[in-house]
Structure formats: structure tokens, C-alpha cells
C-alpha positions as CSV (number, residue, x, y, z in Angstrom):
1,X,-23.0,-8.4,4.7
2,X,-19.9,-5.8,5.5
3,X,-21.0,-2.4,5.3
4,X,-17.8,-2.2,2.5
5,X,-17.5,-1.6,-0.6
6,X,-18.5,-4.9,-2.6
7,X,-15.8,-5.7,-3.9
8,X,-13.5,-5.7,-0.6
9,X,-16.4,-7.3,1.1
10,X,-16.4,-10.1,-1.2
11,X,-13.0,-9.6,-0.4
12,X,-13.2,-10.3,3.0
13,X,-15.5,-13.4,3.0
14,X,-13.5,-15.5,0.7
15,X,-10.5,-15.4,2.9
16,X,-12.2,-16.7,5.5
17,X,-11.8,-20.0,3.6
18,X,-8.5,-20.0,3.5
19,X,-7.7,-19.9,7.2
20,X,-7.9,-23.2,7.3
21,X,-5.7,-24.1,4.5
22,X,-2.2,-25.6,5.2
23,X,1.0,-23.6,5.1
24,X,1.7,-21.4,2.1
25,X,4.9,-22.9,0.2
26,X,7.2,-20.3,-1.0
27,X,7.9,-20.3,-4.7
28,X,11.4,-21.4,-6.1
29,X,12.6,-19.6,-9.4
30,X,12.3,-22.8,-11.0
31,X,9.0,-23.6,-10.6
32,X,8.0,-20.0,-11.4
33,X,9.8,-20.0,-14.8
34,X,7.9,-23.2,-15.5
35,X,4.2,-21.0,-14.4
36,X,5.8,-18.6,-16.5
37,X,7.1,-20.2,-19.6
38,X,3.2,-22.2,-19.8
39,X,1.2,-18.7,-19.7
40,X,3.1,-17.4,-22.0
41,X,2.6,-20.3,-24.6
42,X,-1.1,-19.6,-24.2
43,X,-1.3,-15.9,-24.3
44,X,2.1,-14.7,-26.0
45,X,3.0,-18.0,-28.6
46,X,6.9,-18.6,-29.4
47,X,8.0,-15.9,-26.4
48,X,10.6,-17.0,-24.2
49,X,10.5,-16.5,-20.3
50,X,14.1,-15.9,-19.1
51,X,16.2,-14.8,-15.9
52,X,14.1,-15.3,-13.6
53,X,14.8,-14.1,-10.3
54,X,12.9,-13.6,-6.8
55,X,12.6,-9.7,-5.4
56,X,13.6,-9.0,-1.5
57,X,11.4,-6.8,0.1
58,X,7.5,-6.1,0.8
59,X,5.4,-8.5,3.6
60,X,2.5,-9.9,1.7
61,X,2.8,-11.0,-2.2
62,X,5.8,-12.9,-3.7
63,X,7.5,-10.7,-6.2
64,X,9.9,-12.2,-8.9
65,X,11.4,-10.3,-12.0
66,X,12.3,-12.2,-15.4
67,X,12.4,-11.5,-18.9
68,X,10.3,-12.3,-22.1
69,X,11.8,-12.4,-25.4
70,X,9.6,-11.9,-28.2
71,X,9.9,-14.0,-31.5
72,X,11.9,-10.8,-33.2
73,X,14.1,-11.2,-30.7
74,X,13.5,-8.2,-28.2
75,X,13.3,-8.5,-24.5
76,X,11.6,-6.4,-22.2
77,X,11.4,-7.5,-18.2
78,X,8.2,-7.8,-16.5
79,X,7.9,-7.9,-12.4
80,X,5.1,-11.1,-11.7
81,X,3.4,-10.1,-8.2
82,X,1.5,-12.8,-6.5
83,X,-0.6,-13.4,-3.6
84,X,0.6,-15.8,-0.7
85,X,-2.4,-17.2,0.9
86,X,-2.4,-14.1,3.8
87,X,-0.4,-11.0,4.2
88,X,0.4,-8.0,5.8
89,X,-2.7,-6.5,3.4
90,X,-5.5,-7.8,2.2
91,X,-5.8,-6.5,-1.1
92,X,-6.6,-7.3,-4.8
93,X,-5.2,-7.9,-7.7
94,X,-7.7,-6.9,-10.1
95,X,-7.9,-3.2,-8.2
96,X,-4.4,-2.9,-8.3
97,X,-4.2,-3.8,-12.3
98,X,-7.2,-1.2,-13.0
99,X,-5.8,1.8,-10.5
100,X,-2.3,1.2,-12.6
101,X,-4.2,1.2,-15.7
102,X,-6.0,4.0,-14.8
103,X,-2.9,6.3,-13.7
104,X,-0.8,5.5,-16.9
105,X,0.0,8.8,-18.3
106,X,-0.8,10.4,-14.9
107,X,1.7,9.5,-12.7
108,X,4.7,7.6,-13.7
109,X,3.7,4.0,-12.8
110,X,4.7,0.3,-13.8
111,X,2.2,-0.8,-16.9
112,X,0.0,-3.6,-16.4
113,X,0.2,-6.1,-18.4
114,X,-1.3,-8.9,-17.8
115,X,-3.5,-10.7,-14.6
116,X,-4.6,-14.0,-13.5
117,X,-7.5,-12.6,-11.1
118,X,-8.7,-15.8,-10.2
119,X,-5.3,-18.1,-10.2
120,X,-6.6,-19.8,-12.6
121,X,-3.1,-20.5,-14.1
122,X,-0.6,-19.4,-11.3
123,X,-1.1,-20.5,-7.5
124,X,-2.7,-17.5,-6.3
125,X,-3.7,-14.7,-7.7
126,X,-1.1,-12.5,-10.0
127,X,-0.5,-9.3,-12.0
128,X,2.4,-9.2,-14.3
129,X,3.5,-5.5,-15.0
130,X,6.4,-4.0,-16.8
131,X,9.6,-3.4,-14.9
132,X,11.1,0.4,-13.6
133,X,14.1,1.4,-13.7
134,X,14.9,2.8,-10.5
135,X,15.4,2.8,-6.5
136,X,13.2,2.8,-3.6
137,X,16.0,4.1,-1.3
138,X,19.5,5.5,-1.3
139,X,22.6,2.8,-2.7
140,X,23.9,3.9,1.0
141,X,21.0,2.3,3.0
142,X,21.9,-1.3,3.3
143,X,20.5,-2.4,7.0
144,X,17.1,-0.6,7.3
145,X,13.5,-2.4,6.2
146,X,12.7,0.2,2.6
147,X,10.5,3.2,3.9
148,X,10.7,2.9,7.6
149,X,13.3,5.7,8.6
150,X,14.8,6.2,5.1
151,X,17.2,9.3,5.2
152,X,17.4,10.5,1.8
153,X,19.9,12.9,2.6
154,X,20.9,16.4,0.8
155,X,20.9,16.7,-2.6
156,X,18.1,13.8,-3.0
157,X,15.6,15.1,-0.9
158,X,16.0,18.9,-2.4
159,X,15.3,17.2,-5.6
160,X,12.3,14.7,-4.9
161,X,10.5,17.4,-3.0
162,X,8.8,19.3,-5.7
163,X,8.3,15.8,-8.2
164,X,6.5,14.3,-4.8
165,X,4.3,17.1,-4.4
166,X,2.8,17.4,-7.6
167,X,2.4,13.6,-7.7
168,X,0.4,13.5,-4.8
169,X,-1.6,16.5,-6.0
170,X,-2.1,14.8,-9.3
171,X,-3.3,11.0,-7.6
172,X,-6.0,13.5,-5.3
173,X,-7.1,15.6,-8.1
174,X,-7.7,12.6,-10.6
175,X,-11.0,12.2,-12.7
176,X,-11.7,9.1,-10.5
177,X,-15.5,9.7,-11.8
178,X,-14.3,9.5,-15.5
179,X,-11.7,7.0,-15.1
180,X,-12.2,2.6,-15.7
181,X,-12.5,1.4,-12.2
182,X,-15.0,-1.2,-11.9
183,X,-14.3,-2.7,-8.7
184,X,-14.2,0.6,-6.9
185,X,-17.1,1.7,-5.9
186,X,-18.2,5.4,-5.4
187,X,-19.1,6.4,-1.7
188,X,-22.6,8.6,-2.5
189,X,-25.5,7.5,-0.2
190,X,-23.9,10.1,2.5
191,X,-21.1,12.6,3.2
192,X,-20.0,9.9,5.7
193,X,-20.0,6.6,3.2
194,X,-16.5,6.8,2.4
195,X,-14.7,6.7,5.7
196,X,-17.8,4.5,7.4
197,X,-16.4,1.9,4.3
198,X,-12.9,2.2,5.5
199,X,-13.8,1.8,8.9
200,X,-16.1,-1.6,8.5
201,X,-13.2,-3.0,6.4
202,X,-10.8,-2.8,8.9
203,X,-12.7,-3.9,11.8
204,X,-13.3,-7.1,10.2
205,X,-9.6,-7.9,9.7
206,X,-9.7,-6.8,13.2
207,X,-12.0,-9.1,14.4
208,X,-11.2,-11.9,12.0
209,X,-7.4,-11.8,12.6
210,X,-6.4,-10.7,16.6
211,X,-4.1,-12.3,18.5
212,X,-4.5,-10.2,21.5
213,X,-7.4,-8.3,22.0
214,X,-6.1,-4.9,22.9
215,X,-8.7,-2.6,24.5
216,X,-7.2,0.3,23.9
217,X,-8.2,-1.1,20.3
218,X,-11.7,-1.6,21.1
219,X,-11.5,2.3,22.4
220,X,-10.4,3.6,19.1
221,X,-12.7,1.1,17.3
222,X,-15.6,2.9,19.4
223,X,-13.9,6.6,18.9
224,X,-13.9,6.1,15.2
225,X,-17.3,5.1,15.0
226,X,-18.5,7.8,17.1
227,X,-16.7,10.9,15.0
228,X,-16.7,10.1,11.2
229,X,-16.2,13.3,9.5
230,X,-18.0,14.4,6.7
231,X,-16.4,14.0,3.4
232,X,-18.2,15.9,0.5
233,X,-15.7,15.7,-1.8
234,X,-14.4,12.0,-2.3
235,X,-10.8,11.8,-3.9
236,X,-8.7,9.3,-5.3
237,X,-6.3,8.1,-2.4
238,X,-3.1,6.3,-2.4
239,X,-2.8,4.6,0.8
240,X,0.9,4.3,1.4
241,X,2.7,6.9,-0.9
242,X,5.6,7.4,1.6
243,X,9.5,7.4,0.6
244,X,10.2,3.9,0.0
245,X,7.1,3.0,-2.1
246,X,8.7,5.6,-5.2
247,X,11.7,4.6,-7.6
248,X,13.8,7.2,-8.1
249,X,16.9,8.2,-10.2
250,X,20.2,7.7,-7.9
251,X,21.8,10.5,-9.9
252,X,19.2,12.8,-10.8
253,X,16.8,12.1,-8.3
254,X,13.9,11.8,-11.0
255,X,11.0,9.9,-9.4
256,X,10.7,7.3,-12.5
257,X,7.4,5.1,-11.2
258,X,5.3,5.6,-7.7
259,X,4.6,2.2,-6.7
260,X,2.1,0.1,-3.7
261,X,-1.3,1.4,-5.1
262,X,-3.1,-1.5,-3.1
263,X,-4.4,0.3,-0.4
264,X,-5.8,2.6,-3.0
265,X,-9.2,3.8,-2.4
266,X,-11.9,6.5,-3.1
267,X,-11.9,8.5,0.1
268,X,-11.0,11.3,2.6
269,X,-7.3,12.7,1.2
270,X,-6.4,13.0,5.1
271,X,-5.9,9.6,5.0
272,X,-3.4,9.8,3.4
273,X,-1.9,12.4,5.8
274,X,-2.6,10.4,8.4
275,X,-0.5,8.0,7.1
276,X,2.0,9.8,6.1
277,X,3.1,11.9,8.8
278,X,3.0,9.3,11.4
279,X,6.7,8.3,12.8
280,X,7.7,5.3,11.3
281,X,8.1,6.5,8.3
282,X,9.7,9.6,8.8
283,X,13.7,10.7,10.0
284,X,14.4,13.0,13.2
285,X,17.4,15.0,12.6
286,X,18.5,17.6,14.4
287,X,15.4,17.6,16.5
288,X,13.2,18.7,13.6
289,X,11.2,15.7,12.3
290,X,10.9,15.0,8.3
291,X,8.0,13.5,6.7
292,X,9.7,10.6,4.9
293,X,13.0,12.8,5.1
294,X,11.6,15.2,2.6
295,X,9.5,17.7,4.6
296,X,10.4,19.2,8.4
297,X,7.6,18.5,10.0
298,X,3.4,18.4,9.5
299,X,3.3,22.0,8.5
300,X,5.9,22.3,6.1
301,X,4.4,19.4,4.3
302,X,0.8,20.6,4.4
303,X,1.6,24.0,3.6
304,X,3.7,22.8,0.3
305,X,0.6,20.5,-0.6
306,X,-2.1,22.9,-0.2
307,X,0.0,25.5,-2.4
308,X,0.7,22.6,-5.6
309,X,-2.4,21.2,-5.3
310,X,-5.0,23.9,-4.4
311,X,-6.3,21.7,-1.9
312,X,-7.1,22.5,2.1
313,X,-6.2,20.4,4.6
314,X,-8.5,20.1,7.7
315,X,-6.6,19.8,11.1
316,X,-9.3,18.1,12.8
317,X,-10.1,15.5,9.7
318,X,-6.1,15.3,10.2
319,X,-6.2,14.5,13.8
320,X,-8.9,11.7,13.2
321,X,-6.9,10.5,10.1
322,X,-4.1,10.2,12.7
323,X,-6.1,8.1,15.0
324,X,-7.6,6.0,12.3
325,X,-3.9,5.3,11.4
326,X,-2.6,4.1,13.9
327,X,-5.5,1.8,14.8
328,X,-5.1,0.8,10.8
329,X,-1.1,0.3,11.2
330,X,-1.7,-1.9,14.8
331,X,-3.8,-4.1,12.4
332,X,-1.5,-4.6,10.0
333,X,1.1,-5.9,12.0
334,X,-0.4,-7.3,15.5
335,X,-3.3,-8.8,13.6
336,X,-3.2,-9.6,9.6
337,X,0.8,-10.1,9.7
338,X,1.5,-11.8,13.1
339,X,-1.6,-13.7,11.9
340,X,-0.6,-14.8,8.8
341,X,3.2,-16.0,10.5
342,X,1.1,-17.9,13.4
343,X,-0.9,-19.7,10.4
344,X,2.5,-20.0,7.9
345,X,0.6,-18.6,5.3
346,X,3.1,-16.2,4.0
347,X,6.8,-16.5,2.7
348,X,8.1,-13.7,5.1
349,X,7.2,-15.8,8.1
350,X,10.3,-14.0,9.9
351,X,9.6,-10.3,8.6
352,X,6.1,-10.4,9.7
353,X,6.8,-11.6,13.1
354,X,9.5,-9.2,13.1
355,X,7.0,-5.8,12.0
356,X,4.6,-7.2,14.9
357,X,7.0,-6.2,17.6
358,X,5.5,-3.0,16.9
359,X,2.5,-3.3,17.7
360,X,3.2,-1.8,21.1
361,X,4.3,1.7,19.7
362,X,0.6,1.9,17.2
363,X,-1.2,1.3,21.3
364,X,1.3,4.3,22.6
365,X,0.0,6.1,19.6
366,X,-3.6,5.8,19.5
367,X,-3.4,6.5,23.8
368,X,-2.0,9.7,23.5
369,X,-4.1,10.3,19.9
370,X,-7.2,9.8,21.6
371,X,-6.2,11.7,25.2
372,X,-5.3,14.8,22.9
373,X,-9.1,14.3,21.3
374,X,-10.5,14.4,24.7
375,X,-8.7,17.5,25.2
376,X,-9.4,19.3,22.6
């Protein structure tokens, strides 16, 4: 058994089954209406499923929006988000429905509505959550992939600045302890639990999904190992709250839902630095770099943190975070995603291979990461 948390270990296992399944074939809007229009008679009788229409964007679940009109008549739209059979993640659908759950009324977030854990009725596995208004990135941003280099620009990033800060300082200050989270699991046999969890999950994907087997990869695999830091205060984590995963107002710049809470996990809160502040998702402008073009640089953003949220940030948990995310982000897309394109077990078959053409830059990174730890 995976020295993970139980659920993502189970997890883990079942998709080894499904490697050798044959390619994934995309949904049409058709057939989705029809999935639709028969859970519906089950669960919500004489509704009518409506304007159904696929979402562009993300690299792992098939995302359509449509709407459901009540028998008095009213309509409300609902985004369905379902698994393809391997993705850029692997993540699950019932921790993404009870984190959401759980945050409604903290953060602005899409409500949950409904699930289908086990794909019993839809293909693969699916949540079914209100629809946002909103937008992940300016009206003026046409070409670039949503939250890699997005430049928010003045007044937008003036305005989001203070509404992302508090977020974040709400997400890692949450009653995780209190809250409804059955398939997250709290990391209290040691101060080291937490991040030795984090680390066992993604060496499996590692070593169930590479393509090329990267020793600088083996290296930080070994590094990480060797120097898990102590964490004696486990916090809610986000995973991938960069600009880009947010929907904000165009006009007023009010943050209306913070999306992408699959990565979510009970943890180290320099993870989430470490994810945040590496370069692909932020801008370089005028020589100063911006953390997700709202910050200029590491230590405006930390020092604005630690005042909202009264917590302290650790620069040599940061520097391991840093390492631990690139190794993470070199997964994602050398490994799971290019993966997942080799196999044709995803819809985004061109997108992923695309994203893996970076793996590259995450080995530039976690070489000069670990030099500067041998340094210092």
C-alpha cells in the first residue's frame, strides 16, 4: 500500500486498470444532453435539460455548460465536469464536491450540486455544480493558454489584489478539523505526515506514468525524501490558486468564484507558494517579476500575506516548496499529460502534448533549485 492518504491511494490503484483501456472518445453535445436529460428524469422529475454547450479550456475533465428548467418554469445553468479516462491530474470527484461544499460561505465558490462518484450514470465520473458569472482572464487576452502569463493589467490588478489576499488567508485559516471532509484524511502520526503523503503520491504517478526517465528527476525524488520539513500546523491548501483559476468581474474587478480546488489538500501552506511563485504563471514587466501579474516579486507577495492573514512564511520550507514544485509541475506534463496523449485517453490529445514541451524548463528548474540547496 502507498504511504498516501487512503483515499488518493485507492486513488492510484484503480487507474492502473484503466491503462489498458482503449481510447477515451470525446463527448458530443448531443449525447451529453441525452446523459443529461435521463439523470434528471431520475433525480429532478419534469426538469428540462437545455443549451447544452461544451467549455474550451482546462487539460484533464470534459466540461460542458447547459441549463435546467424547473416545472415553474425557472432556469438556472449548471457546469457538468467529467472525468476523461486520464489527465493532466489525477484527482477526485467526490473531494472536489465536499472541499466546494465545505467552502460555501467561505470563499465565493461554484455550489455543488449534484455527483455521480462512481459513473454510475454518466461515462466517467462527474460533479454537476452551479454556474459563475465571471472571467478567468482579461476580454483582451485572446492567444495565451488561461493562467500561464496572464497580464491583468492596471486597474484589474490594483483591484484583485486585496480580494486575493484575504481569500487565500481565508482557504489557510479554515476549520478544516470542523468542517465535512470525509475523504481527506488528517496528517497526525508525525510533524512530517503531511508532506511524506504528498511526496508518495506523486512518485507513483511518477513511476506509473514516465516517458523518459529524467535523472535529474530521480535527484529531486531522492532530495525530497531526504529533507521533509516539519509541519506542526497542517492547513487547508488550495493547490493551484493562481490568476487564471478565479472569475472575476471585467468591470469591477470583484473576484465572483475561486475555482480548481482538485489539488486541494491538508498540508504545508508553502505549497502553495511554491506553486505560486514559480514562472509560468507569473508576468515580467519591466524587469520586475509579478506573481500572477498581481504582486512584484516573492517578497511583496509574502509580505502582503503574512500581514492579512497573520500567518509566517518560512523561506527554507519555501525553497523546498519550490523544489517540490517543479518536480510536481515536470509530472504533470512530461508524465501524466504526455502520458495520457501517448495512450489517447484524453479529449485534449493536442493541448497535452503541447504543455509537455515544457517539461524541459521544470529539469532547468529543479537543477538550479537543488544547486542553490547545496549552497546554502
Amino acid at each position: 500500500m502507498i504511504d498516501t492518504e487512503p483515499h488518493l491511494a485507492d486513488l492510484l490503484e484503480a487507474r492502473k486498470a484503466r491503462r489498458a483501456m482503449p481510447p477515451y472518445v470525446p463527448q458530443s453535445d448531443a449525447a451529453v444532453e441525452g446523459l443529461l436529460s435521463v439523470y434528471f428524469a431520475m433525480h429532478e422529475p419534469g426538469a428540462v435539460v437545455g443549451d447544452v454547450a461544451r467549455l474550451g479550456g482546462g487539460a484533464s475533465k470534459e466540461q460542458f455548460v447547459f441549463s435546467l428548467t424547473d416545472r415553474s418554469g425557472d432556469a438556472t445553468r449548471y457546469v457538468l465536469r467529467m472525468d476523461a479516462l486520464e489527465g493532466i491530474t489525477e484527482t477526485s470527484r467526490v473531494r472536489e464536491y465536499e472541499i466546494l461544499r465545505a467552502m460555501d460561505g467561505v470563499v465565493p465558490v461554484p455550489r455543488p450540486a449534484w455527483i455521480d462518484a462512481n459513473a454510475h450514470h454518466f461515462p466517467q465520473p462527474a460533479l454537476i455544480m452551479e454556474w459563475v458569472d465571471g472571467t478567468p482572464k482579461p476580454s483582451t487576452i485572446t492567444l495565451s493558454v488561461t493562467g500561464l502569463g496572464t497580464v491583468l493589467g492596471d486597474p484589474l490588478r490594483g483591484l484583485i489584489r486585496p480580494q486575493y489576499l484575504e481569500l487565500l488567508s481565508r482557504i489557510h485559516n479554515f476549520e478544516w478539523r470542523s468542517a465535512n471532509l470525509p475523504s481527506f484524511a488528517a496528517p497526525d502520526a508525525d510533524p512530517k505526515q503531511a508532506t511524506r503523503w504528498l511526496i508518495a503520491f506523486w512518485k507513483e504517478l511518477l513511476e506509473q506514468d514516465a516517458v523518459v526517465r529524467e535523472p535529474v528527476l530521480r535527484l529531486a525524488t531522492q532530495w525530497l525524501e531526504a529533507n521533509v520539513p516539519d509541519c506542526d500546523d497542517p492547513r487547508l491548501v488550495h493547490g493551484d490558486f493562481r490568476t487564471g483559476n478565479y472569475l472575476f468581474d471585467e468591470v469591477t474587478g470583484r473576484i465572483t468564484a475561486v475555482l480548481d480546488w482538485e489539488m486541494s489538500h491538508i498540508g504545508d501552506i508553502h505549497a502553495d507558494f511554491g506553486w505560486l511563485l514559480q514562472p509560468v504563471f507569473g508576468t515580467k514587466i519591466d524587469e520586475v517579476f509579478r506573481v500572477s501579474d498581481i504582486f512584484e516579486g516573492a517578497e511583496d507577495f509574502i509580505a502582503a500575506y503574512e500581514a492579512v492573514s497573520g500567518n509566517h512564511i518560512d523561506r527554507a520550507k519555501l525553497h523546498y516548496f519550490a523544489v517540490f514544485n517543479a518536480w510536481k509541475s515536470y509530472i504533470l506534463v512530461a508524465a501524466l499529460g504526455m502520458r495520457a496523449a501517448r495512450e489517447q485517453h484524453n479529449h485534449q490529445d493536442v493541448l497535452l502534448t503541447f504543455l509537455a514541451a515544457t517539461g524541459p524548463m521544470f529539469v532547468a528548474d529543479l537543477a538550479r533549485l537543488l544547486s542553490e540547496g547545496d549552497a546554502a
